[in-house]
py3Dmol code that shows the C-alpha trace and the ligand (Angstrom):
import py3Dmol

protein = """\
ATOM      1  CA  UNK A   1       3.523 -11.392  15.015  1.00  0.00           C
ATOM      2  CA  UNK A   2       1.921 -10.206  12.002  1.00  0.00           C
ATOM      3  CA  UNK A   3       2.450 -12.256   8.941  1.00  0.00           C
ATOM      4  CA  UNK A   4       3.012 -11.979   5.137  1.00  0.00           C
ATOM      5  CA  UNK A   5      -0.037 -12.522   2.594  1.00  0.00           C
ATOM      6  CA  UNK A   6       0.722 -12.821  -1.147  1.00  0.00           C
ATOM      7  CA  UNK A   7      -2.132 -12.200  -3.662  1.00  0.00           C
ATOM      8  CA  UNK A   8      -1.549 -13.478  -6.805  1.00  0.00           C
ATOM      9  CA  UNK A   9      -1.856 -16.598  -9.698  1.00  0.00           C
ATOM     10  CA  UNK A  10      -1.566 -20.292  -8.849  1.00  0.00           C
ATOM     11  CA  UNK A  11      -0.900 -21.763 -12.571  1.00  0.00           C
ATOM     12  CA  UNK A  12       0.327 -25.174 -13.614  1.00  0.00           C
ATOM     13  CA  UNK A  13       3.766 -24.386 -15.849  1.00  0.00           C
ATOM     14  CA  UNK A  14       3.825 -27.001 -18.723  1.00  0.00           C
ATOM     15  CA  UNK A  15       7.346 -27.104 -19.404  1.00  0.00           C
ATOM     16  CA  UNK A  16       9.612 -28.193 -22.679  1.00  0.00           C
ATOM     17  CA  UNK A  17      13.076 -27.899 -22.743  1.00  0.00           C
ATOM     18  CA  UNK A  18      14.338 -26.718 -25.827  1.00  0.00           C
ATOM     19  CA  UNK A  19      17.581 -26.394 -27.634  1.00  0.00           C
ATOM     20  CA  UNK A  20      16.401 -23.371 -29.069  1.00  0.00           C
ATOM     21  CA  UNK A  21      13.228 -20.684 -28.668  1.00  0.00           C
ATOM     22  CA  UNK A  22      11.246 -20.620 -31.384  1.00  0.00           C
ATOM     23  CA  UNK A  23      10.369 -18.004 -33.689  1.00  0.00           C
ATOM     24  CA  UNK A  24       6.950 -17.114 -34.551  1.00  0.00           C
ATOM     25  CA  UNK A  25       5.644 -19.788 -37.103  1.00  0.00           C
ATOM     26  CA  UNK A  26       8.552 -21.948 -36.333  1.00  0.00           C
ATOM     27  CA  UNK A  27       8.192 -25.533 -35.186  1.00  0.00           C
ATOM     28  CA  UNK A  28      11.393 -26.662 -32.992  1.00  0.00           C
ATOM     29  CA  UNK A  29      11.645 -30.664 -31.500  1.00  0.00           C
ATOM     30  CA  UNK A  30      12.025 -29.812 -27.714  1.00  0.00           C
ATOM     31  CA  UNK A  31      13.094 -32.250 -25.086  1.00  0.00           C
ATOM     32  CA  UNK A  32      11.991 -33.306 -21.599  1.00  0.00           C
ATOM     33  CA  UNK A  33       8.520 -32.297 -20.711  1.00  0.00           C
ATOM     34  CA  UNK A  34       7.650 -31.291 -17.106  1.00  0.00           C
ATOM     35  CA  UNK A  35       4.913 -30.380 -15.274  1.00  0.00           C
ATOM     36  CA  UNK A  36       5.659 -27.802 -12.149  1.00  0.00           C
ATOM     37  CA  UNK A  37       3.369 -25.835  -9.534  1.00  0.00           C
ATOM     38  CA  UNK A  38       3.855 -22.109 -10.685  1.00  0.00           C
ATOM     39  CA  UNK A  39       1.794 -18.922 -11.191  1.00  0.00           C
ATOM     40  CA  UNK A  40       4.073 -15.677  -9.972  1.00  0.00           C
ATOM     41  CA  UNK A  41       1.540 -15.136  -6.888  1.00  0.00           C
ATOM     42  CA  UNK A  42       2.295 -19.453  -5.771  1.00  0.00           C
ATOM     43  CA  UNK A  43       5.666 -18.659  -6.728  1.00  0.00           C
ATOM     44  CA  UNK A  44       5.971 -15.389  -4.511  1.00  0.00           C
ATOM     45  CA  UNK A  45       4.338 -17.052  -1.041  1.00  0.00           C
ATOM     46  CA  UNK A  46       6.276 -19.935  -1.489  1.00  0.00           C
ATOM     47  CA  UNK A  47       9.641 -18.239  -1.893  1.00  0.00           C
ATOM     48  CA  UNK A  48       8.526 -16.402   1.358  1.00  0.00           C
ATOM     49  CA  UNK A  49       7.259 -19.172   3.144  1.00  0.00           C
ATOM     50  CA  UNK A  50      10.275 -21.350   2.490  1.00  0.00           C
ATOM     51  CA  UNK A  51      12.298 -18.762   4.160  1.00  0.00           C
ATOM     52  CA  UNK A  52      10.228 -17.051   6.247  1.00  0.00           C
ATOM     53  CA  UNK A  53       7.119 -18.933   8.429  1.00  0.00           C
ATOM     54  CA  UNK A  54       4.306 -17.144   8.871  1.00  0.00           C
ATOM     55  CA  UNK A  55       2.794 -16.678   4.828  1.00  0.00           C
ATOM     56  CA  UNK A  56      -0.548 -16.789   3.869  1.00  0.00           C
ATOM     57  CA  UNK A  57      -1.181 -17.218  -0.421  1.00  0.00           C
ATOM     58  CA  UNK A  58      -4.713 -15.896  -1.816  1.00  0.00           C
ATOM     59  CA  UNK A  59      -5.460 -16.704  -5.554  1.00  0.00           C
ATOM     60  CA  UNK A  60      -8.783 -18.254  -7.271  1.00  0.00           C
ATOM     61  CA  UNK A  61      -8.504 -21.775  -8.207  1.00  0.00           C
ATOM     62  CA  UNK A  62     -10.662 -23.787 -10.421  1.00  0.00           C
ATOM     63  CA  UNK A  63     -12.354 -26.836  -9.371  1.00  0.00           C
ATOM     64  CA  UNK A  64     -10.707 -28.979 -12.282  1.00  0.00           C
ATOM     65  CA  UNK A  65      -8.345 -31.569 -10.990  1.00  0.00           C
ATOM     66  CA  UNK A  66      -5.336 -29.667 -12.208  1.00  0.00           C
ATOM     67  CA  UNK A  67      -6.700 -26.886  -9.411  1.00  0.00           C
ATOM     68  CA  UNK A  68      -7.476 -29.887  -6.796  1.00  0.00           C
ATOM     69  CA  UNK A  69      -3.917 -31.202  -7.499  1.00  0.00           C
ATOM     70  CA  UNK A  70      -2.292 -27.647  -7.210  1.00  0.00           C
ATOM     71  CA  UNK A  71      -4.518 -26.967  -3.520  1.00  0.00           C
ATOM     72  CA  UNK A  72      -3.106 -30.356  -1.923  1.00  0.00           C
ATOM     73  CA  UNK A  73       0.418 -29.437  -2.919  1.00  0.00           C
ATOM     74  CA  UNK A  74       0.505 -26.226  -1.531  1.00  0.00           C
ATOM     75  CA  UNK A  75      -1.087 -27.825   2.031  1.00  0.00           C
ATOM     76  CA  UNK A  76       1.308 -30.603   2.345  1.00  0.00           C
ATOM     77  CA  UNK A  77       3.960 -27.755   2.111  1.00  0.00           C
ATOM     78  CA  UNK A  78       2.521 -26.450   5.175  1.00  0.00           C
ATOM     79  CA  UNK A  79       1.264 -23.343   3.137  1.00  0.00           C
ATOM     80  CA  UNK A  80      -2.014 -21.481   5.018  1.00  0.00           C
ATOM     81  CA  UNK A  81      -4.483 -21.687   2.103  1.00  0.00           C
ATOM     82  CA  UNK A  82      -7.474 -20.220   4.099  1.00  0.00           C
ATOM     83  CA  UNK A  83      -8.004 -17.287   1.524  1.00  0.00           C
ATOM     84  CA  UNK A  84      -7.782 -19.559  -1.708  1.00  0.00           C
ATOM     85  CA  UNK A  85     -11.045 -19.436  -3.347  1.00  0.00           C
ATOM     86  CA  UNK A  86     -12.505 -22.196  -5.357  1.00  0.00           C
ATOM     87  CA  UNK A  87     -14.224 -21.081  -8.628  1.00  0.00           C
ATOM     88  CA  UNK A  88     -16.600 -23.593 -10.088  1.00  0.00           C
ATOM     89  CA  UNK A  89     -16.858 -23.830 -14.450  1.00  0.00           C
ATOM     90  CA  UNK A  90     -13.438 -22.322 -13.857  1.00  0.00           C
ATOM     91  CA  UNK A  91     -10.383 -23.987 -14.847  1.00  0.00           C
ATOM     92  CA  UNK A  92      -6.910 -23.657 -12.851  1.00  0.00           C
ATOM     93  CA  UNK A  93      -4.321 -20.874 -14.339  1.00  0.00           C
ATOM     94  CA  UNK A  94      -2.165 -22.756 -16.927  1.00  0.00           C
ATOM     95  CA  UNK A  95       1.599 -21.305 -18.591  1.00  0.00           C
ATOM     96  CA  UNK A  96       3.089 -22.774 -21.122  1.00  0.00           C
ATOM     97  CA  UNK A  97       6.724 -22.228 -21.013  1.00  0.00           C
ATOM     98  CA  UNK A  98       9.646 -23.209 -23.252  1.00  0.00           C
ATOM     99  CA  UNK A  99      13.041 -23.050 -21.363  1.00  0.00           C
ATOM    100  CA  UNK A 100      16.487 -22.576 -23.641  1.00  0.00           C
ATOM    101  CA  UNK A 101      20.012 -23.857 -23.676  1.00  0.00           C
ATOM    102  CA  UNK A 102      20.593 -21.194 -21.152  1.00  0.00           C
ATOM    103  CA  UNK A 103      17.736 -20.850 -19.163  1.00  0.00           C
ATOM    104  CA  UNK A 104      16.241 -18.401 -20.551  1.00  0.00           C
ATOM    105  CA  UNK A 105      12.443 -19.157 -21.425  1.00  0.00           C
ATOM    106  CA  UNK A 106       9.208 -17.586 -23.291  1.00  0.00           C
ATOM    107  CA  UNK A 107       5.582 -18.310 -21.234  1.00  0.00           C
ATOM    108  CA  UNK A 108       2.221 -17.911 -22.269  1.00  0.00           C
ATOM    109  CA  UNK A 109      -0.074 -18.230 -19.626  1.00  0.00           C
ATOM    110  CA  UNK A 110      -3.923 -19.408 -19.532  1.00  0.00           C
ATOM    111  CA  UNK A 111      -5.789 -17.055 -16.402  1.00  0.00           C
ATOM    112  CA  UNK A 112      -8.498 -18.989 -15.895  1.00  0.00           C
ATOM    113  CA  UNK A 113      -9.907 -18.244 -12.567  1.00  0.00           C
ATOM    114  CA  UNK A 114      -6.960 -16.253 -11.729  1.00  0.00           C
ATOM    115  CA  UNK A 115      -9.063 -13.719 -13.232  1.00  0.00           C
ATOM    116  CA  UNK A 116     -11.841 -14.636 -11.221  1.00  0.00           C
ATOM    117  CA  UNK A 117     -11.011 -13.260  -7.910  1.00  0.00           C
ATOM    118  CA  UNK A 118     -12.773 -10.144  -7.276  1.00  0.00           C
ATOM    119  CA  UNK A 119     -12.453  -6.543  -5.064  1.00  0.00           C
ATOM    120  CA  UNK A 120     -15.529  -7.873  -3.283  1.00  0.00           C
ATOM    121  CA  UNK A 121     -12.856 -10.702  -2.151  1.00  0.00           C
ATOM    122  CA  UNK A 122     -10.548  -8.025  -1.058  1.00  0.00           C
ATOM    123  CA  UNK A 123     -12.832  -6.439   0.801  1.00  0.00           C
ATOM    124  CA  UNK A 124     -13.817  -9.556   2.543  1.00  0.00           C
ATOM    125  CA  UNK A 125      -9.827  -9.839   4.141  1.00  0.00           C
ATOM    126  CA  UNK A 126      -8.675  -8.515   7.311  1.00  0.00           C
ATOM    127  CA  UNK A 127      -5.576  -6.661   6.490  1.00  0.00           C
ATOM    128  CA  UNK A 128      -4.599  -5.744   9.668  1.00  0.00           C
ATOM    129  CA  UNK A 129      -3.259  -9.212  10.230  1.00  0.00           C
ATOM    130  CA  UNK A 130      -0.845  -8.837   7.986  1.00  0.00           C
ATOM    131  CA  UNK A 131       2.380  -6.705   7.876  1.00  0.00           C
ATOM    132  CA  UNK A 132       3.207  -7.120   4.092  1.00  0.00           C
ATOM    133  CA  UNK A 133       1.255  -8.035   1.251  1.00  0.00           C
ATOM    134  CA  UNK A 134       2.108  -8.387  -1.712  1.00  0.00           C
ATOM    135  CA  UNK A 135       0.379  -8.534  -6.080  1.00  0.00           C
ATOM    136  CA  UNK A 136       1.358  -9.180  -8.753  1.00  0.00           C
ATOM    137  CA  UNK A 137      -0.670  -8.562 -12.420  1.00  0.00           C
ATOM    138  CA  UNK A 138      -1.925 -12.207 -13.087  1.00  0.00           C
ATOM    139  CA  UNK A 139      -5.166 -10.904 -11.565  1.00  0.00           C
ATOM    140  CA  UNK A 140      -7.506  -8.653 -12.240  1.00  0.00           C
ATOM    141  CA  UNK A 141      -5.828  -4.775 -12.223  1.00  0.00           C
ATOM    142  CA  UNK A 142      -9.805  -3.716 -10.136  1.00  0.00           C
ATOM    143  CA  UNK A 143      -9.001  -6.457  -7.927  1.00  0.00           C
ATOM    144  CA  UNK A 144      -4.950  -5.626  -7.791  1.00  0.00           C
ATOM    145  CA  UNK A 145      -6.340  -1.601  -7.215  1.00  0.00           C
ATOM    146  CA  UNK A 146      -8.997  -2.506  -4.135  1.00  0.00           C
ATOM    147  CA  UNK A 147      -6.360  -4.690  -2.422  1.00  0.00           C
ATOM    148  CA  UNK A 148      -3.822  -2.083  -2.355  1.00  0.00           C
ATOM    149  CA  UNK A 149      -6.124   0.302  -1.388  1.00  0.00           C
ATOM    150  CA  UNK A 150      -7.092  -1.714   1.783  1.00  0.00           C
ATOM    151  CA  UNK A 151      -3.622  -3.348   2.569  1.00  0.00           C
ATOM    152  CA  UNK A 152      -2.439   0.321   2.886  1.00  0.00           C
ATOM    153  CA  UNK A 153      -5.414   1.583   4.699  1.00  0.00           C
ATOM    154  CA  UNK A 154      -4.562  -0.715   7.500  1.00  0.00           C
ATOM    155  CA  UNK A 155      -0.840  -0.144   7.754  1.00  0.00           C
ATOM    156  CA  UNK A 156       0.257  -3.031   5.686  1.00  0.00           C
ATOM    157  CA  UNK A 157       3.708  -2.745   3.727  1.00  0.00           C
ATOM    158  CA  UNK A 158       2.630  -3.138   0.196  1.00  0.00           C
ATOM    159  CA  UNK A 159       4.777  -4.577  -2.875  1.00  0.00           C
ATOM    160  CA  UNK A 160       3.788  -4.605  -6.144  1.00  0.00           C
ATOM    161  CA  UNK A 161       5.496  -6.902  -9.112  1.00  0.00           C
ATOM    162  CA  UNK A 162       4.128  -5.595 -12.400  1.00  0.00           C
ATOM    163  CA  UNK A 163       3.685  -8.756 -14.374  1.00  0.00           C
ATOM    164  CA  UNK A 164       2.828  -9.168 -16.629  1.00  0.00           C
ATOM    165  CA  UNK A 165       2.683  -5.601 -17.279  1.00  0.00           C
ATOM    166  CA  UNK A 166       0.417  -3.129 -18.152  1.00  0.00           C
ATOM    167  CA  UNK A 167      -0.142   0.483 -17.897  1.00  0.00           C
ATOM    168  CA  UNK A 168      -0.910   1.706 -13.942  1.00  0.00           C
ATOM    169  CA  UNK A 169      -2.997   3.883 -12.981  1.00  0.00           C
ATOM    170  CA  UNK A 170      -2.642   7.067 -10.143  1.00  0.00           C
ATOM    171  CA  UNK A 171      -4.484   5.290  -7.839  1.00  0.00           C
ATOM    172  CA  UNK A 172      -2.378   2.161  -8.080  1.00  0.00           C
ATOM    173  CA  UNK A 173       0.822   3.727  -7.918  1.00  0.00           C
ATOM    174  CA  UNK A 174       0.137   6.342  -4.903  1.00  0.00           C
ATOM    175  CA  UNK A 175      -1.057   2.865  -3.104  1.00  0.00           C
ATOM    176  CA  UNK A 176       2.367   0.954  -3.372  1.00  0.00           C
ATOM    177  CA  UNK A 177       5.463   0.918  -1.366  1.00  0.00           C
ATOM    178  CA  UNK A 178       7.785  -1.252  -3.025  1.00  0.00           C
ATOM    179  CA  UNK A 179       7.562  -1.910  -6.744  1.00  0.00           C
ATOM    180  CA  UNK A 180       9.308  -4.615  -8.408  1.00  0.00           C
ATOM    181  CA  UNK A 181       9.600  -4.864 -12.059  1.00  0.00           C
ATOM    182  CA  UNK A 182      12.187  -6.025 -14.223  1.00  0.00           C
ATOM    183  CA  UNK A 183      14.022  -3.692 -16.705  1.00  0.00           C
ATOM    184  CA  UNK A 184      11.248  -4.375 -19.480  1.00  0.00           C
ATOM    185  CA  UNK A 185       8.748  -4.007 -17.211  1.00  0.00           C
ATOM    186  CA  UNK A 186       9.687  -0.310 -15.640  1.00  0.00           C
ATOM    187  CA  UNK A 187       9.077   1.069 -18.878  1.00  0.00           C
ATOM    188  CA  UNK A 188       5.787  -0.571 -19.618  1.00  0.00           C
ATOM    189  CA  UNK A 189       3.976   0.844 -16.433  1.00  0.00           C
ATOM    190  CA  UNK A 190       3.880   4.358 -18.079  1.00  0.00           C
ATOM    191  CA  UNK A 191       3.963   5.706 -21.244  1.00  0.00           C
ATOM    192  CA  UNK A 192       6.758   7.813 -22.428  1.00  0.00           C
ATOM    193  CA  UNK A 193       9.634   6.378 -20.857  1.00  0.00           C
ATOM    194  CA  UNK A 194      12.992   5.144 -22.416  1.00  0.00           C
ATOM    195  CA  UNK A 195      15.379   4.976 -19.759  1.00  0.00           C
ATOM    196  CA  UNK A 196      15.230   3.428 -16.580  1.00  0.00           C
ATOM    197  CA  UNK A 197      16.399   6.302 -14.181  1.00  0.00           C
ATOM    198  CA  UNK A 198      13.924   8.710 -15.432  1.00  0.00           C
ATOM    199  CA  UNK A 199      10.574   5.969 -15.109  1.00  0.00           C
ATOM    200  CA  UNK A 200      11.817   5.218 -11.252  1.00  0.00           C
ATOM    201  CA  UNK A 201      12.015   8.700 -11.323  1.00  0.00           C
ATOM    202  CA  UNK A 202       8.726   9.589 -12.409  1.00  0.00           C
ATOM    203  CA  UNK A 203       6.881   6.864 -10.999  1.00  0.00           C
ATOM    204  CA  UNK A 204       8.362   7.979  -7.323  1.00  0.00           C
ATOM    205  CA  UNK A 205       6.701  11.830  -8.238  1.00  0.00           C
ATOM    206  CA  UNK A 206       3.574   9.748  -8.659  1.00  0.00           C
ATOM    207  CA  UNK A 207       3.633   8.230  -4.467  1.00  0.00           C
ATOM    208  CA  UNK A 208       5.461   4.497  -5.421  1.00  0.00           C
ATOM    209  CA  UNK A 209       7.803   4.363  -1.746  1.00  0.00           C
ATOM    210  CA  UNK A 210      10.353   2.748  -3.452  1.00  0.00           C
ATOM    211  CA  UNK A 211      11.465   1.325  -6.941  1.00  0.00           C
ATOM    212  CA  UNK A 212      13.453  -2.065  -7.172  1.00  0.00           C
ATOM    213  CA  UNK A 213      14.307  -3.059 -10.744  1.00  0.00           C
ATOM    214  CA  UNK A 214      15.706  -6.701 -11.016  1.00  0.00           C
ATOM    215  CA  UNK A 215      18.320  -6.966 -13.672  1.00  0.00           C
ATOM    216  CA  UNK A 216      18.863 -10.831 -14.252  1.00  0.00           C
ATOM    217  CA  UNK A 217      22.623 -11.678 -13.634  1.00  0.00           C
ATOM    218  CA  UNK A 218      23.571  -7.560 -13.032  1.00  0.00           C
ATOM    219  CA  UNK A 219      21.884  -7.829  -9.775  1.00  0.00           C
ATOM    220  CA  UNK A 220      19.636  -4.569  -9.237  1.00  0.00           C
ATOM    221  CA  UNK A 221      19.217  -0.957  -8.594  1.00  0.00           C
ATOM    222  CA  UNK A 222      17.251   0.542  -5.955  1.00  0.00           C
ATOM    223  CA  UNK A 223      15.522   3.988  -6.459  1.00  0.00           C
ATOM    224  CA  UNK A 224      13.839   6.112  -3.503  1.00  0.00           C
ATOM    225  CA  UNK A 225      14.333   9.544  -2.392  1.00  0.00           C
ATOM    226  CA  UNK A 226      17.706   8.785  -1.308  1.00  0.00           C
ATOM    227  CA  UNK A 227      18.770   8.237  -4.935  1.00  0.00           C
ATOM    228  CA  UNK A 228      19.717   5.277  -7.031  1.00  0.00           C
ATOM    229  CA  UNK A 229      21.841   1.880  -5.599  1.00  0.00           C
ATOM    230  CA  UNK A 230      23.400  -0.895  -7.409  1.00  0.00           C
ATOM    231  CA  UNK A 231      23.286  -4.617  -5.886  1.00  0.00           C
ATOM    232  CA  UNK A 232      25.588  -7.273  -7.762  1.00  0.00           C
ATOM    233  CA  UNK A 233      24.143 -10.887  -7.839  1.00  0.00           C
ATOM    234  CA  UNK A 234      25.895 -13.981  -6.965  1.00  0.00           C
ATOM    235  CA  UNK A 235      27.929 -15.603  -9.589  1.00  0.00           C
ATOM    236  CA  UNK A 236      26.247 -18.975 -10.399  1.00  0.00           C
ATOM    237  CA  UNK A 237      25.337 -21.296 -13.487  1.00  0.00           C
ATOM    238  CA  UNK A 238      21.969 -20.864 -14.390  1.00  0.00           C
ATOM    239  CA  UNK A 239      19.667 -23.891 -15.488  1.00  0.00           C
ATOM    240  CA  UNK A 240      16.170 -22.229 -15.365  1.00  0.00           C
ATOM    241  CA  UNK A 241      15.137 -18.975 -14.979  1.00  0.00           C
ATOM    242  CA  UNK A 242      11.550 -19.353 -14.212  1.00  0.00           C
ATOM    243  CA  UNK A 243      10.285 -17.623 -11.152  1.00  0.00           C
ATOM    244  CA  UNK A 244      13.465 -15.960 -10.536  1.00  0.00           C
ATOM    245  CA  UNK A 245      12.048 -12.715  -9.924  1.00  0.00           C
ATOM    246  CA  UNK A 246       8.933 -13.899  -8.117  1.00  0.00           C
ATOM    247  CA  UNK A 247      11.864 -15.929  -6.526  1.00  0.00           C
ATOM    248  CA  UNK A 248      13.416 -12.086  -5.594  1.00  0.00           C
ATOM    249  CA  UNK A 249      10.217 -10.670  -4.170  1.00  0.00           C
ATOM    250  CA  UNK A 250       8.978 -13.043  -2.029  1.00  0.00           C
ATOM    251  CA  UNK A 251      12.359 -13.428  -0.508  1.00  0.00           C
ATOM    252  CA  UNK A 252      12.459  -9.804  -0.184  1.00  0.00           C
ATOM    253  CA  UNK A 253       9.857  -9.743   2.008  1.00  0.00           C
ATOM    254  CA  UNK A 254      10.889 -12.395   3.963  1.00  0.00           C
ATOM    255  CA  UNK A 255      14.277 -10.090   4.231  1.00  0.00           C
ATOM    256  CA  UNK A 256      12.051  -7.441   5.145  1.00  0.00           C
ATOM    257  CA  UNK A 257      11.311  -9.552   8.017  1.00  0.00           C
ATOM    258  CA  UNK A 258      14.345 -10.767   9.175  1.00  0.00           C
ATOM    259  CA  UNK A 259      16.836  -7.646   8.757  1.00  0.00           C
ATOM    260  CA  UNK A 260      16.534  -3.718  10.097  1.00  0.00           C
ATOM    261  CA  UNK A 261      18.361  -2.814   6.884  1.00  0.00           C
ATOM    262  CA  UNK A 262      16.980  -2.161   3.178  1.00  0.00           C
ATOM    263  CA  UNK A 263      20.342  -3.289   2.035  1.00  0.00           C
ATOM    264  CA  UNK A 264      20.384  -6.461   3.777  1.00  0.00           C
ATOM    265  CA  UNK A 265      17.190  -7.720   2.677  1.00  0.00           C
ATOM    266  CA  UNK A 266      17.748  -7.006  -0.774  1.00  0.00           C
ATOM    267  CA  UNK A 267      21.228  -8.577  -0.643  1.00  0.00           C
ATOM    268  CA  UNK A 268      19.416 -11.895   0.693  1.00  0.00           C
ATOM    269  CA  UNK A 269      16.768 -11.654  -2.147  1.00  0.00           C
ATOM    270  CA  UNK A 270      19.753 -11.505  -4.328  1.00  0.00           C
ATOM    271  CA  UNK A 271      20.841 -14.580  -2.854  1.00  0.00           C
ATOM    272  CA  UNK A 272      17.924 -16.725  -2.824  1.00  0.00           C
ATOM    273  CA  UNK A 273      17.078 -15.814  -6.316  1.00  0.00           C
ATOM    274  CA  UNK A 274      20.852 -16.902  -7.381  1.00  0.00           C
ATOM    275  CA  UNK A 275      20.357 -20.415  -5.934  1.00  0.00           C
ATOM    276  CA  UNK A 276      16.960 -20.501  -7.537  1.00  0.00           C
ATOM    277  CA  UNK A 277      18.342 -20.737 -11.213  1.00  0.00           C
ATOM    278  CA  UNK A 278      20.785 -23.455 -10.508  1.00  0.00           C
ATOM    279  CA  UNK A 279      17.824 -25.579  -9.861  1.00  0.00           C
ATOM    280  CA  UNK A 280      14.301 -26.545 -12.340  1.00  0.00           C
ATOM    281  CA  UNK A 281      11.013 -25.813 -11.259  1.00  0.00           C
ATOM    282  CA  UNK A 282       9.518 -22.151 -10.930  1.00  0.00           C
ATOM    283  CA  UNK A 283       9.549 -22.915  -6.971  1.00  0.00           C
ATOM    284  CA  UNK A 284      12.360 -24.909  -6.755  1.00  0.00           C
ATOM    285  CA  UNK A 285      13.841 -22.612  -3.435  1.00  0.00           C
ATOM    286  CA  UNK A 286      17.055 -23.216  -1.365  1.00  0.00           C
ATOM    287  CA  UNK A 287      16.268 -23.395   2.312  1.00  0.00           C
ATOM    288  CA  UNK A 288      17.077 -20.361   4.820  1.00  0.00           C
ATOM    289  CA  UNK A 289      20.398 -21.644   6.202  1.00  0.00           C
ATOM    290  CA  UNK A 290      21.542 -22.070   1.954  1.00  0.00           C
ATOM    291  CA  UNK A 291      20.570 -18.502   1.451  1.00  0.00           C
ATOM    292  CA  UNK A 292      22.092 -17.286   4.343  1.00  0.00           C
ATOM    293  CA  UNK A 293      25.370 -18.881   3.125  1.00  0.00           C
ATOM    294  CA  UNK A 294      25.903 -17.070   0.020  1.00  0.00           C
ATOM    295  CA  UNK A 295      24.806 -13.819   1.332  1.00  0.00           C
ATOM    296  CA  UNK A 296      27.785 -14.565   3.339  1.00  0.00           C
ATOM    297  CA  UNK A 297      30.470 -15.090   0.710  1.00  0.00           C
ATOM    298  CA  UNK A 298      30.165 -11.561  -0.621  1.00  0.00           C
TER     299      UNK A 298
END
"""
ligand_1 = """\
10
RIB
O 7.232 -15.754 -13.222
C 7.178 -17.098 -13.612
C 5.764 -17.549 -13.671
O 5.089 -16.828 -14.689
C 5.562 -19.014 -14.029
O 5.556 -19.863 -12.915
C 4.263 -19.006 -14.819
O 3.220 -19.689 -14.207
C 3.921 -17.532 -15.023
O 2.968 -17.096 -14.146
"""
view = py3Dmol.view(width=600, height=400)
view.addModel(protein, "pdb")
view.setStyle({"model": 0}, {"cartoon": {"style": "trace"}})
view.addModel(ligand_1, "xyz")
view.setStyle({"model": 1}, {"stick": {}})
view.zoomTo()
view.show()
């Protein structure tokens, strides 16, 4: 059975509660401070791993202890780390995130040797392993560019979440199957665009398979050739945000897995992404049988 790899960021999320998010120059007294594996790549194969065996992660790590720590956590979650490369003079991806009254939350992130991983790395996979991979925009776009490339070459399903985001290129876009931004991020990807309908629209002209734009507690709409779909979300109380939507993805393609249907999949990212915000920590993920049980209730 061919698995899922996700190629992405590993960072450490240093993160302070806050009563409020501050505004620029403004100093506000926060309150807990945590410390939690993130990174939207980590975030991503773990989602998929927790409900789906059969993940592989790839990211560059430093060789600082925060990098050391972060390797041994994801191997005594049974996580295949056989891709992860160790950069040396390289520190470990860092974000700095302050979470609000409501969950919301603001993140700066440190790339480190995120950044480091190279399309001479991508070249060095064997794709054909794999039935979906999946990128995100922690890493470098040459490197994000050559593994599409590839993954598609040799038959792979590809997913793309464009964050943080930037502009993409022809040769990106023609390369991805499913692309997963957020409703700020759909208009980033290209210039010109003010409305959602018309960038899914445009960016579907340009090859993208499919266009899945998460929309927080509205669920999310699905664009393809068949036209646009709404999904609703599951009405919870949300406690922290972070890694929601790399919560969405990687359960998405762990749907992908499990289900024939688009719909079904997506419903049960929907799901698993709900349950994520009721709990802290960026991967922080119910197990199958919980996910399975909401999908149920609607
Ligand atoms: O998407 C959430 C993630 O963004 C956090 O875990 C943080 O590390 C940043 O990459």
């Amino acid at each position: 059975m061919k698995k899922i790899l996700v190629i992405g960021s590993a960072n450490m999320d240093m993160v302070v509660k806050s009563p409020k998010i501050p505004r620029v120059g403004e100093t506000v007294l926060g309150g807990v401070f945590a410390q939690h594996e993130g990174g939207k790549g980590a975030n991503q194969a773990m989602a998929a791993k927790t409900l789906y065996e059969g993940t592989l992660f790839c990211a560059g790590m430093g060789d600082d202890s925060i990098g050391r720590d972060y390797l041994a956590y994801l191997q005594n979650k049974g996580m295949d780390t056989s891709l992860v490369k160790i950069f040396k003079g390289s520190h470990t991806g860092v974000a700095l995130i302050t979470v609000g009254k409501e969950g919301q939350n603001i993140i700066t992130v440190a790339p480190g040797a995120n950044l480091k991983l190279s399309p001479a790395d991508m070249q060095s996979i064997d794709f054909s392993q794999f039935s979906h991979v999946a990128f995100q925009l922690e890493t470098n776009i040459d490197t994000v560019e050559e593994g599409l490339k590839l993954a598609k070459k040799a038959g792979c399903t590809t997913i793309l979440t464009p964050a943080p985001a930037k502009l993409l290129s022809d040769e990106i876009l023609k390369n991805v199957d499913w692309l997963v931004p957020n409703e700020i991020e759909i208009l980033q990807v290209q210039r010109g665009f003010t409305s959602m309908k018309t960038a899914a629209e445009s960016l579907l002209s340009k090859g993208v398979g499919n266009v899945i734009v998460t929309l927080g507690e509205r669920g999310c709409a699905l664009f393809n050739n068949d036209g646009e779909q709404r999904f609703s979300t599951f009405s919870v109380r949300p406690i922290d945000t972070v890694g929601a939507g790399d919560c969405f993805t990687g359960a998405f393609m762990a749907g992908l897995k499990m289900f024939d249907k688009i719909d079904q999949a997506i419903t049960f990212a929907n799901a698993a992404a709900s349950l994520k915000v009721t709990k802290v920590g960026a991967q922080s993920y119910a197990t199958q049988k919980e996910v399975l049980k909401l999908m149920k209730t609607k």
